[in-house]
C-alpha positions in Angstrom: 2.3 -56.2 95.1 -1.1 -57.3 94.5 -2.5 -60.6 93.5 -5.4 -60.8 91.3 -7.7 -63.5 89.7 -10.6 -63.1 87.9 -14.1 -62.1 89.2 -17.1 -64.0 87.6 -20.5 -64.7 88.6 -19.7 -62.2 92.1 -17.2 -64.4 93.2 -12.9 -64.6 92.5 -11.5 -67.7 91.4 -8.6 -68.9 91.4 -6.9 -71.0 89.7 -9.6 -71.3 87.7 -9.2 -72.5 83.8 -5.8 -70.6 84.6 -2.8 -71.4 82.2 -0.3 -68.9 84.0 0.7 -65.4 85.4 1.4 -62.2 84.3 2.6 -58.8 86.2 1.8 -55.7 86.0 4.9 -53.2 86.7 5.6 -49.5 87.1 7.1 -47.8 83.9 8.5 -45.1 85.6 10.2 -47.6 88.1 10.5 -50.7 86.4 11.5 -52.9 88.8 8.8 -52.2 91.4 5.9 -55.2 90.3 2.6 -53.8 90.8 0.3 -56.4 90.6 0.6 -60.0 89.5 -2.8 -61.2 87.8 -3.6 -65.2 86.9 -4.7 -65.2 83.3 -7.2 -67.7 82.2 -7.7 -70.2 78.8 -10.2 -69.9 76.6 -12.3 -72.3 77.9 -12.6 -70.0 81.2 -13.4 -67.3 78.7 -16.5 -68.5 77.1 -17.5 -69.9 80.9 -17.3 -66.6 82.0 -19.6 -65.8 78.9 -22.1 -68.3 79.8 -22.6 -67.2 83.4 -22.4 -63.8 82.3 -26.0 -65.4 80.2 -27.5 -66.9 83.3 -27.6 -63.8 84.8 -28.9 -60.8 82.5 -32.6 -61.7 81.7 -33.0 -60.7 85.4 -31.1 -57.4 85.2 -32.9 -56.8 82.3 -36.3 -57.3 83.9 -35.2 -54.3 86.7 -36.6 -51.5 85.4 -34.8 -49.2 83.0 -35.0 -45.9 85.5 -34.1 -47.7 88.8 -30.8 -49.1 86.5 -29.9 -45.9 86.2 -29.8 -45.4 90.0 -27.5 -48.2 89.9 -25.4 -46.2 87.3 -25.7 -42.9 89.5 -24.3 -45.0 92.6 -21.4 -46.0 90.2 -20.2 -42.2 90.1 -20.5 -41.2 93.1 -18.3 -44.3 94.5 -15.5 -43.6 91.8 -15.4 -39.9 92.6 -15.5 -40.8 95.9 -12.0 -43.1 95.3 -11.2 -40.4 92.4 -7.8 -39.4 93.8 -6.6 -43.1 94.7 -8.2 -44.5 91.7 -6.1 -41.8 89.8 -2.9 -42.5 92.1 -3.0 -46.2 90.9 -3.4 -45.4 87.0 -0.3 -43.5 87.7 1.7 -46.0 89.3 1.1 -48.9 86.9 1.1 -46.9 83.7 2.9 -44.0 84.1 0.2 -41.6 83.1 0.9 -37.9 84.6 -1.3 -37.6 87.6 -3.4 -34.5 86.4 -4.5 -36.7 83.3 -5.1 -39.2 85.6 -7.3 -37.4 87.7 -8.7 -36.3 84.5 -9.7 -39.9 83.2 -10.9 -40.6 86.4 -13.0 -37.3 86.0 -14.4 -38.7 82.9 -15.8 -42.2 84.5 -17.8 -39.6 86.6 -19.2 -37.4 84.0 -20.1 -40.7 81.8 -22.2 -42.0 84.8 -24.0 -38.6 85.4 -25.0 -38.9 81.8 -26.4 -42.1 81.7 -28.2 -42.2 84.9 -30.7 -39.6 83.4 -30.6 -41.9 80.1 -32.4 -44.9 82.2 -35.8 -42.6 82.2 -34.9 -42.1 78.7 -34.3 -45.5 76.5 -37.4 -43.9 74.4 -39.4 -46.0 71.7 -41.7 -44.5 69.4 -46.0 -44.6 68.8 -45.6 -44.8 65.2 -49.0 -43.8 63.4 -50.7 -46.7 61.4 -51.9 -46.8 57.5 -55.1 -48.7 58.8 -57.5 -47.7 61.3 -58.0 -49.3 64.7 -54.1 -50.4 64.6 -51.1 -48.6 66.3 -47.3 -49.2 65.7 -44.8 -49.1 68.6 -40.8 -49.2 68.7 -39.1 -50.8 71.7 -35.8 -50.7 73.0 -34.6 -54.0 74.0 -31.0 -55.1 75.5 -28.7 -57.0 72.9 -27.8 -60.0 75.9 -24.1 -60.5 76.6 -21.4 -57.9 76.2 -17.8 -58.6 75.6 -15.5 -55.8 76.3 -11.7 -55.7 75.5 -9.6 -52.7 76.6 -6.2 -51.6 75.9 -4.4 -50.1 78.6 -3.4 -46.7 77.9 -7.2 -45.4 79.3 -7.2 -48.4 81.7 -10.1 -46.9 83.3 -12.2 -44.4 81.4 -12.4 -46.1 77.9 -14.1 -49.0 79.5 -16.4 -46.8 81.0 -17.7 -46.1 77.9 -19.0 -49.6 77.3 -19.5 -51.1 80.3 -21.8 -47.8 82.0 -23.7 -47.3 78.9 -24.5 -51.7 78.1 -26.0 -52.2 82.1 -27.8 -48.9 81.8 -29.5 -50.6 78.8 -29.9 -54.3 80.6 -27.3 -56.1 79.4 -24.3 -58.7 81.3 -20.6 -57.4 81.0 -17.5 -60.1 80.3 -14.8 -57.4 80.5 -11.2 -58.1 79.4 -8.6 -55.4 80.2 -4.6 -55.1 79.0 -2.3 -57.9 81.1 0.2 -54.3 82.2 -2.8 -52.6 83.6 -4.7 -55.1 85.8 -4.9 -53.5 89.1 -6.6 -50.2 87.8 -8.6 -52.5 86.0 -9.5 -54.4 89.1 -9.6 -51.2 91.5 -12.4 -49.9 88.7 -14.5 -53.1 89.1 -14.4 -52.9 93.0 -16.2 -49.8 92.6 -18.9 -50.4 90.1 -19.7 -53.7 91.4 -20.5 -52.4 95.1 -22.9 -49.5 93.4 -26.0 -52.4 93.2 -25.9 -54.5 90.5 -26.4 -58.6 90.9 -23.7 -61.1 91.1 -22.9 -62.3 87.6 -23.9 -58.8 85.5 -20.6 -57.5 85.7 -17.7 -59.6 85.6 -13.9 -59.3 84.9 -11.8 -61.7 83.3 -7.8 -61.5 83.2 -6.5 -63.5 80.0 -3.5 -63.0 77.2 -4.9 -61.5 73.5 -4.6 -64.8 72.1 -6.4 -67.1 74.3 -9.3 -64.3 74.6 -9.6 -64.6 70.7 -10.5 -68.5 71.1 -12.6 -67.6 74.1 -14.8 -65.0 72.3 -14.6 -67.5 69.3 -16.2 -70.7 71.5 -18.2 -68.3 73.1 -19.9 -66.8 70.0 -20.1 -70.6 68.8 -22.5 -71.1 72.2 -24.8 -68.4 71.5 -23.5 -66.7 75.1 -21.7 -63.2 73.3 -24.1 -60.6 71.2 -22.3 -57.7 71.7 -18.1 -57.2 71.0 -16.8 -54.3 72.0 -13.2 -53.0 71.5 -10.7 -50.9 71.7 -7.2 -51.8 70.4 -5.0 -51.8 67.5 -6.8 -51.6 63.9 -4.7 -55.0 63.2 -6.5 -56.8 66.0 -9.7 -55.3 65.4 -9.9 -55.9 61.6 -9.6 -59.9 63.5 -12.0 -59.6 65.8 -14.3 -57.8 63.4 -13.9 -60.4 60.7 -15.0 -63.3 64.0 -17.9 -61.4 64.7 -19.3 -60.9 60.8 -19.3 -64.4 60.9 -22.0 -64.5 63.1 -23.5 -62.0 61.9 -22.7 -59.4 64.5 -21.7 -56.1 64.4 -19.2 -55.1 67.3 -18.2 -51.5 68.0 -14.7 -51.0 67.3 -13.0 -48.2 68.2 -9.1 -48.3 67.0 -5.8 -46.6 65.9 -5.3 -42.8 64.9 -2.9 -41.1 62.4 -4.4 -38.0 63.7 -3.9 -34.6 61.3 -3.7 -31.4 62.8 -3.9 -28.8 59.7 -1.9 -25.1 60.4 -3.3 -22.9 57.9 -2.1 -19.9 57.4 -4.0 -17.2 59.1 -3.2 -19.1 62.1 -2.6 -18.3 65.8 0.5 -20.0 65.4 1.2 -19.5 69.6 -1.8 -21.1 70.1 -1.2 -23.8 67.4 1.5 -24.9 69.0 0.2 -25.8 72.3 -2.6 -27.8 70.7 0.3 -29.7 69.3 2.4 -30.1 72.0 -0.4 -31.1 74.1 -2.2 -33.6 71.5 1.1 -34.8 70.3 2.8 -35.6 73.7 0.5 -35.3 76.2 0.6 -39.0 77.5 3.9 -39.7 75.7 1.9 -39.6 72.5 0.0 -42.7 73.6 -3.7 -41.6 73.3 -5.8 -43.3 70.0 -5.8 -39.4 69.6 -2.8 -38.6 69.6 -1.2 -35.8 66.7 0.1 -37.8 64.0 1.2 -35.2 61.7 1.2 -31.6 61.6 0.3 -30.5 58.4 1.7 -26.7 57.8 0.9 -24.0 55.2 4.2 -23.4 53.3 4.2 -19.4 54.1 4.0 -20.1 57.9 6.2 -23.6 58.0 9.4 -22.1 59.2 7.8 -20.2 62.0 5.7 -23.0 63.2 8.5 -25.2 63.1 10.8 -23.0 65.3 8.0 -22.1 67.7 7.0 -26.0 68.2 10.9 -27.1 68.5 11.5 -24.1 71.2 8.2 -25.9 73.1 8.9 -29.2 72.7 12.4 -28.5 74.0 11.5 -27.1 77.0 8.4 -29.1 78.3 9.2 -30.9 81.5 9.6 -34.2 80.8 9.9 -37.7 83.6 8.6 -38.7 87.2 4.7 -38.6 86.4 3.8 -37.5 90.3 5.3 -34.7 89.1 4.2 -31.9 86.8 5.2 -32.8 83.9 3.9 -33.1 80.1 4.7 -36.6 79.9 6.2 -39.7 81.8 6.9 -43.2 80.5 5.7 -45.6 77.9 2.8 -47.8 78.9 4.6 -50.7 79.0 8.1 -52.6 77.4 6.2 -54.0 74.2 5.5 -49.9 73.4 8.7 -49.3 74.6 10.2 -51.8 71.9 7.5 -50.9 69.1 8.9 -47.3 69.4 12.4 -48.2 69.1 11.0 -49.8 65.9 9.3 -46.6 64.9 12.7 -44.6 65.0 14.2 -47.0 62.5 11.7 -45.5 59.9 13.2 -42.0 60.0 15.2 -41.5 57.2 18.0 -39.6 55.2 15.7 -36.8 53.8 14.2 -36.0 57.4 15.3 -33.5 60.0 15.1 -34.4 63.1 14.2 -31.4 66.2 12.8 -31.5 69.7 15.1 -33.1 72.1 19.1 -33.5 72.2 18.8 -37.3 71.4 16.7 -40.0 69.7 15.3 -43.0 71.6 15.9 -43.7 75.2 16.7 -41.0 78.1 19.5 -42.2 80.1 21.9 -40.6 81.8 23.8 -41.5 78.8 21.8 -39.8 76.5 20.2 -37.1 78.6 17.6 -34.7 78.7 18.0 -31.2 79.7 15.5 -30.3 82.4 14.5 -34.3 82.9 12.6 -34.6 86.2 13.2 -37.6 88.3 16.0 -40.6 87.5 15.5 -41.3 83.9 17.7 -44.9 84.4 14.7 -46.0 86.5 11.9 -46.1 83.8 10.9 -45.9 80.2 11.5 -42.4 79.3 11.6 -41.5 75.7 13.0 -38.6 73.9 10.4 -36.3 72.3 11.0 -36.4 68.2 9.7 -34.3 65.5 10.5 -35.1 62.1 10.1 -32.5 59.6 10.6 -33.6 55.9 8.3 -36.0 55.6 6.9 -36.7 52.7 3.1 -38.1 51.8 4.5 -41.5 51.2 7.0 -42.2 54.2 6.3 -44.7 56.4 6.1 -42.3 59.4 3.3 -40.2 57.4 0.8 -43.2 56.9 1.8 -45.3 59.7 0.5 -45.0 63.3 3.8 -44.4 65.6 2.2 -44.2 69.0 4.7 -42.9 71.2 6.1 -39.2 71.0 7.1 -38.8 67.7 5.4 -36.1 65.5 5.6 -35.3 61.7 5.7 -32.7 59.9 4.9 -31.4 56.3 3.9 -28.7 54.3 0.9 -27.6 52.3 0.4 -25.0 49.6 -3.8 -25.2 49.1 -6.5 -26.3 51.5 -7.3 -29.2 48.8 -4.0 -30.3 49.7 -4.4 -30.2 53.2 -7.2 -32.1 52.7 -5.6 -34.6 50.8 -3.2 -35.1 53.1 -5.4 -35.3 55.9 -7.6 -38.3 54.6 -3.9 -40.2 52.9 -3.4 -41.8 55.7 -6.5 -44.1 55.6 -7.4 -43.5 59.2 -10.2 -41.6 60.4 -10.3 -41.0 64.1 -9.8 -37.0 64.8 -8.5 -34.4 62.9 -8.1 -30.4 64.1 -7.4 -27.1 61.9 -5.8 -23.6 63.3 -7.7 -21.1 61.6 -9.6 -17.8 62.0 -11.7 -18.4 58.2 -14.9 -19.7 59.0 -15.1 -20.7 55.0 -11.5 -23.1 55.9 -13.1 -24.5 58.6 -16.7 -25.5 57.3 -14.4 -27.1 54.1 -12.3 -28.9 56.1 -14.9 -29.9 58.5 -17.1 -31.3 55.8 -14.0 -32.9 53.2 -11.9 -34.8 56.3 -12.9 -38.0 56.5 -12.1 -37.9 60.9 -15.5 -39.1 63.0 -14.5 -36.2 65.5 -12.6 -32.8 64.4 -12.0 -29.8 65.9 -11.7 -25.8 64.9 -8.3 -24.0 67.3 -8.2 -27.2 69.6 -6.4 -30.2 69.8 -6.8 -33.7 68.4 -7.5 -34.9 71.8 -10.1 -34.5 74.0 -13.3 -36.3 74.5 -16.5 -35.5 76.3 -19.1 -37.9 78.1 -22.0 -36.5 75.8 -20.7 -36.4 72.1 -20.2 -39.4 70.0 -16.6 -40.7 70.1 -15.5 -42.8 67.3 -13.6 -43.1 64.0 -14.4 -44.1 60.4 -11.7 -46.4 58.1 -8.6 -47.9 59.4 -10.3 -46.1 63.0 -12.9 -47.9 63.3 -16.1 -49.1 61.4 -18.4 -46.2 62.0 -19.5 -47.2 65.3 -20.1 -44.7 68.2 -19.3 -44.5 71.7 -20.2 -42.0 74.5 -23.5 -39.9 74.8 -27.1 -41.2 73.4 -25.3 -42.5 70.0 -23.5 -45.3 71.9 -27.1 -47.0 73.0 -27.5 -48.3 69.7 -24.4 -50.3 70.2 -26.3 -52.3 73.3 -29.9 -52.2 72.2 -31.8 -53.8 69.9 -35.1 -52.2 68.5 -37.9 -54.3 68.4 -41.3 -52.5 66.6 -44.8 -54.1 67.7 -48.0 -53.9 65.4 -51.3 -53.5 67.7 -54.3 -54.5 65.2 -58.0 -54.2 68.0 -59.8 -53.8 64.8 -61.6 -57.2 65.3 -60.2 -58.6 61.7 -57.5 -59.3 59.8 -55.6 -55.9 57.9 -53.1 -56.4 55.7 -50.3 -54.2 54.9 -50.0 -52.5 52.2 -53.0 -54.1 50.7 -55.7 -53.1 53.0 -54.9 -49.1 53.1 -57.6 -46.5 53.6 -58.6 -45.2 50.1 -58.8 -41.3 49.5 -59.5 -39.9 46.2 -57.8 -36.7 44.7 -58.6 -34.8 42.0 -55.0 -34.2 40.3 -56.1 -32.8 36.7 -57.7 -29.6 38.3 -55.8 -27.0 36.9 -56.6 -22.7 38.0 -57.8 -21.2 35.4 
C-alpha cells in the first residue's frame, strides 16, 4: 500500500489543510488496499489555486515552441513507464490490461500532438479598413486551470486537459477520483519530471464536496479561470451553474446514453461486435458506452439472438487476464448498478448471462475467469422490450447493462436516438450512404460513427458532447485550445493621426445604375 498526499507548488504536504483519509482498493480483489491518499478541505483547495497563480505568468513567458518540448518530454517518459503505468490502472480499477495499455497509449499520442501545436498557437494579420493601420489576433493563456477527473480513464482523460492547458501557458490544480489516486499520482510523477517549474502542475487529493467549496473560494479570489471536468451531468450542471456565476465558461464533458442504430441492410456479424465491445468493453463504464441498441423491426430477432449468443460467451473476470471485462470501478458503482437492475420491469426480457446482479459462486457465470467471490464482478444484462419511455431507455445505467428496441423508419431511429436528451456519441450499421449522411446530420451526438462502435476516441478529433453530455465544449486535437486560450486582437495605427473606426474609412465611388445595353 501506498501513502499519498498532495503535491503543490513542487513540493508534498502532509497533513496539510487535511480533514481525513481515504483508500484506494482493488475491485477485482477487494480486500487488497492499494493506496491510501490524505484528502484536503477547501481551504487547501483554493491555496492550492493561489500558488498554482504565483506561478504561471512565468510559464507563460517560456516560449510557446520550447513548451512544447516540455510536452514532447511528457510522452516519451509515460511510454517509457507505459506497461507499469498500465499495470497500476489495472490493479486499482480493474480495467482489462489491453485497455489499459491502450489508455496509456492515448496519453502518448495526445503529447505527440501537442508538441508540434507549441510552433502552432497561430494569431492572425487581419487587413485594416484604413490605411497605414494593421490588425493582429493573439493567442493568450486563460491563467489558472482547475481540472476534476472521474476515475474510470484515471489517466488518459486528464491528459486531455492538462497536456493541451501547459502547452498553451497556463498552471494546473488537478483533482482526480478518491478510488483512483495512485494512477493518478503515478501520472503526475511523470509529467512533472518532463521540465516544467515547481508550482505549474500540481495535484490535489480532496472528497467532491469539499472540492466544490474550494473551487467556489477559489473563484471568489480571482485564482481559477479555467474549470475543467469530466463527471456525471448531475455534478456538472453544479459546477457549471458556479462557474456562470463568474462569468466563466468551463469545458464539461459528461454522461452518455449512447445509441447505436442497426438498420436493416446491416452487417449484422459485425454489428454485433461493435456492440459487445462499446457496450461492455470496460464493464460498460466508459462516458461512451452503448446505451441502447436501436434495431430495425425486420432484422430484430436475428440481431437479438446473434448479440445474446456473444454476450454469453465473452470471457468475463480477472482483468490480467484476456478478458472483455473485469470489475466495477469501485463499490459506489457497484451499488448504483444494483440500483439500475431495480428499473427492469415486467414487460422486459431479460438475455445475456444466467443471472442478474452479482457473480458469485452462488450465482455463477459459465466460463468466469478468476475467483468471482474476490471482486466486483457483475453479470452482463440485455434488456430487450424497452420502450421509449422506461427509465432504462432515457436514463444513463453505467455498468453492463444494454437495451434494446425496435424501429420501423429511419425518422424513428432518429427519434429515438436524440429522446434520451444526451448527446455524447451515437453509431449506425449500414451499407446506405443516403442512411448514413441522414443520420449523421439529424443525431444530435457531438461524435458518431458509420460500422463502428460508440467508443473510441482519437488524440486529433474533437471529443465532446452536446445536451445532457456536455455544453458544446471540445476536447482533444486543435479544437480543445480554445478551452485554455484567450484571443486578444491588437490595432497598430503608424499613420501619425487619429483614425476612427468605422467613420474614417477609405471612400471609393461606384457607379451602380450602369446597365449593358
Amino acid at each position: 500500500m501506498k501513502s499519498l498526499a498532495s503535491v503543490v507548488g513542487g513540493a508534498e504536504l502532509p497533513g496539510w489543510h487535511t480533514i481525513g483519509s481515504s483508500i484506494s482498493c482493488n475491485p477485482a480483489r477487494t480486500d487488497e488496499v492499494v493506496a491510501e491518499v490524505e484528502l484536503v478541505d477547501a481551504a487547501g483547495y483554493a491555496a492550492a489555486c493561489a500558488t498554482a497563480r504565483t506561478g504561471q505568468q512565468s510559464w507563460a513567458d517560456v516560449p510557446a515552441p520550447v513548451r512544447g518540448r516540455v510536452i514532447a518530454a511528457m510522452g516519451r517518459l509515460v511510454e517509457a513507464n507505459a506497461e507499469r503505468l498500465a499495470a497500476l490502472v489495472t490493479q486499482e480499477i480493474g480495467k482489462p490490461y489491453a485497455e489499459a495499455l491502450g489508455e496509456v497509449r492515448e496519453i502518448v499520442d495526445t503529447c505527440d500532438f501537442f508538441l508540434g501545436e507549441g510552433r502552432r498557437l497561430y494569431g492572425q494579420t487581419v487587413p485594416s479598413e484604413m490605411p497605414d493601420k494593421q490588425l493582429f489576433t493573439f493567442r493568450e493563456p486563460v491563467g489558472v486551470v482547475s481540472v476534476i477527473t472521474a476515475g474510470n480513464f484515471p489517466v488518459a482523460v486528464p491528459s486531455w486537459y492538462i497536456i493541451p492547458a501547459l502547452l498553451c501557458g497556463n498552471a494546473v490544480v488537478w483533482k482526480p477520483a478518491e478510488y483512483a489516486a495512485a494512477s493518478a499520482a503515478a501520472l503526475y510523477d511523470l509529467l512533472s519530471r518532463a521540465g516544467l517549474p515547481q508550482g505549474v502542475l500540481n495535484i490535489v487529493h480532496a472528497d467532491g464536496d469539499q472540492t466544490y467549496l474550494g473551487l467556489e473560494q477559489a473563484l471568489e479570489e480571482g485564482t481559477v479561470d479555467k474549470i475543467g471536468f469530466t463527471g456525471s451531468t448531475t455534478v456538472g450542471r453544479a459546477i457549471g451553474a458556479l462557474a456562470g456565476r463568474h462569468v466563466q465558461s468551463p469545458c464539461l464533458e459528461l454522461g452518455g446514453k449512447n445509441p447505436l442504430i442497426v438498420a436493416a441492410d446491416a452487417d449484422l456479424d459485425l454489428a454485433v461486435q461493435g456492440a459487445l465491445f462499446s457496450g461492455f468493453g470496460s464493464a460498460g463504464q466508459r462516458c461512451t458506452s452503448l446505451g441502447s441498441v436501436i434495431v430495425h423491426e425486420s432484422v430484430h430477432d436475428e440481431f437479438l439472438t446473434k448479440f445474446t449468443a456473444a454476450v454469453e460467451s465473452a470471457a468475463i473476470g480477472d482483468p490480467t487476464r484476456p478478458v472483455l471485462y473485469g470489475p466495477l470501478l469501485d463499490q459506489r458503482f457497484a451499488d448504483r448498478f444494483e440500483e439500475y437492475l431495480t428499473w427492469i420491469d415486467s414487460h422486459h426480457t431479460v438475455h445475456g448471462s444466467s443471472a442478474l446482479g452479482r457473480i458469485t459462486v452462488e450465482r455463477p457465470r459459465q466460463g468466469f475467469v478468476g475467483d468471482p467471490d474476490a471482486g466486483l464482478y457483475y453479470h452482463p444484462t440485455v434488456v430487450s422490450g424497452v420502450l421509449p419511455d422506461d427509465r432504462l431507455f432515457l436514463e444513463e445505467t453505467f455498468g453492463p447493462l444494454v437495451s434494446v428496441v425496435s424501429f420501423e423508419q429511419m425518422d424513428d431511429a432518429v427519434a429515438l436516438a436524440n429522446e434520451s436528451g444526451y448527446g455524447l456519441s451515437a453509431a449506425i450499421y449500414t451499407n446506405d450512404a443516403a442512411s448514413a449522411f441522414s443520420f449523421r446530420r439529424r443525431v444530435r451526438a457531438g461524435m458518431v460513427s458509420v460500422n463502428n462502435s460508440t467508443s473510441g476516441a482519437e488524440a486529433h478529433l474533437p471529443f465532446g458532447g452536446n445536451g445532457r453530455s456536455g455544453n458544446g465544449s471540445r476536447q482533444s486535437g486543435i479544437w480543445v485550445l480554445d478551452q485554455f486560450t484567450r484571443w486578444q486582437s491588437l490595432n497598430w495605427d503608424y499613420s501619425g493621426q487619429l483614425q476612427r473606426a468605422q467613420m474614417d474609412v477609405a471612400e471609393t465611388t461606384a457607379d451602380l445604375a450602369f446597365r449593358l445595353s
